[in-house]
Backbone bond lengths (Angstrom), bond angles and torsions (degrees), N, CA, C in turn:
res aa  C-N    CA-C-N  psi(-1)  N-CA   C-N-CA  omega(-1)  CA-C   N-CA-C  phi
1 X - - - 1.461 - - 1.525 110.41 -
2 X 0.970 91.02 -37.00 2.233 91.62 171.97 1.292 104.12 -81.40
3 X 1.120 124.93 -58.21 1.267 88.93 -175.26 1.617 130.42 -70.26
4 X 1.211 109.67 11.43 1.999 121.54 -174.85 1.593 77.10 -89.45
5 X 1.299 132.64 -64.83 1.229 125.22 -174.29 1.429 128.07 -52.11
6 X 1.743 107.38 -31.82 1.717 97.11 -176.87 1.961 97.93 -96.26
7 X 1.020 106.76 29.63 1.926 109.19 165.19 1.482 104.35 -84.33
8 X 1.331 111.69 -74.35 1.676 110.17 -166.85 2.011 110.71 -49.70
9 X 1.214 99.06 -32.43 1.034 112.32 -171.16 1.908 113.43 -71.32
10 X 1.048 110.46 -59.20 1.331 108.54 156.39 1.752 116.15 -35.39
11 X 1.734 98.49 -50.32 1.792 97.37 -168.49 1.805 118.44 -64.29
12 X 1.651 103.96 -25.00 1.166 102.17 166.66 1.003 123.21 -82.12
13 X 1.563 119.96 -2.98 1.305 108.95 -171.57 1.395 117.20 -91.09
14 X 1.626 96.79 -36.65 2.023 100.66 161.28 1.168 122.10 -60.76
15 X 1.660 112.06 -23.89 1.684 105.08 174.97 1.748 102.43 -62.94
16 X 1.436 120.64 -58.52 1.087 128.86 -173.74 1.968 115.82 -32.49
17 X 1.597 96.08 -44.47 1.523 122.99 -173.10 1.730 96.79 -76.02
18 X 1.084 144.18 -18.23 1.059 151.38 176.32 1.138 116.70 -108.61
19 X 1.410 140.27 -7.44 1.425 137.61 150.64 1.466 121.41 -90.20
20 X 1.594 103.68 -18.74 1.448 117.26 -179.80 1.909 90.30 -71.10
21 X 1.282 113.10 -62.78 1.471 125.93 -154.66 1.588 92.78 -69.37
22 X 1.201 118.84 -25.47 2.001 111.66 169.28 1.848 108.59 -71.22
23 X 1.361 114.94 -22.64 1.173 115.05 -157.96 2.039 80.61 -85.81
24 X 0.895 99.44 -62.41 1.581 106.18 -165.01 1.427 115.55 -49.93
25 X 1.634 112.20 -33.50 1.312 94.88 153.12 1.682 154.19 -94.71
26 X 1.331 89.06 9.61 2.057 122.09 149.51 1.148 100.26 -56.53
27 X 1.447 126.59 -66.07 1.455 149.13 -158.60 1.424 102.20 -43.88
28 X 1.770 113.64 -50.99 1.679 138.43 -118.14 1.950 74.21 -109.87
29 X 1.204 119.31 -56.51 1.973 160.61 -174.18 1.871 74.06 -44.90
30 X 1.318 121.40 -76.67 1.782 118.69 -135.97 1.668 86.15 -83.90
31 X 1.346 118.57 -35.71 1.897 115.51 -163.57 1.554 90.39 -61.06
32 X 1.175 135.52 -68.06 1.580 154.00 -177.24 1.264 101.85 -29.67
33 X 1.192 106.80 -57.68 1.464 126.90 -168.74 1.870 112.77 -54.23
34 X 1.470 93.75 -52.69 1.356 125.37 -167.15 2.191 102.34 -73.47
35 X 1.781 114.21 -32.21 1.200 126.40 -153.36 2.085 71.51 -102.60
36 X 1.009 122.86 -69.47 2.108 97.76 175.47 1.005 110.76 -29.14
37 X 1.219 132.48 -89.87 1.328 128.24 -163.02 1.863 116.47 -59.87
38 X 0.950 103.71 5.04 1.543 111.49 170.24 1.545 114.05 -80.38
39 X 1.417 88.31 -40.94 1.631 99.39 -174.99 1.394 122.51 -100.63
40 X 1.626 97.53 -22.51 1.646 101.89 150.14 1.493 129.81 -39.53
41 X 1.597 96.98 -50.70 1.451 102.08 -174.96 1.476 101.67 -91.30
42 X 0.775 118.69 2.60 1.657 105.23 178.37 1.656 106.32 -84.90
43 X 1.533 94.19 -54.90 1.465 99.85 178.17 1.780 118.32 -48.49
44 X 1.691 107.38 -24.80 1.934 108.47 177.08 1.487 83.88 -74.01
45 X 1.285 125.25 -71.96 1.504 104.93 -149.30 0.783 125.44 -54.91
46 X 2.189 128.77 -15.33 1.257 142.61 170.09 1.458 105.40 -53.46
47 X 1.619 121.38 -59.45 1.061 122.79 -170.16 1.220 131.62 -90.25
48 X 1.610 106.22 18.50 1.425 137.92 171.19 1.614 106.35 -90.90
49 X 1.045 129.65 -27.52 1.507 156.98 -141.02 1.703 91.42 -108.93
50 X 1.427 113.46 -36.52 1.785 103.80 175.75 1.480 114.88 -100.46
């Protein structure tokens, strides 16, 4: 009986571990995203600067 009980429980828990680890790489996706264009513009105003 425990172990019928610790099955589902495990299965949600990798779902959980697999929506966490989809979220983080959105997370990982927008910072990256956000650190180009950081340095995009840094690099114009650098070369605005000569």
């Amino acid at each position: 009986m425990l172990a019928a009980m610790a099955v589902p429980k495990s299965k949600s828990l990798m779902q959980h571990e697999q929506q966490s680890a989809g979220a983080i790489a959105r997370y990982h996706h927008f910072i990256v995203l956000l650190q180009t264009k950081f340095v995009e513009t840094l690099f114009v105003e650098v070369l605005r600067c000569y």
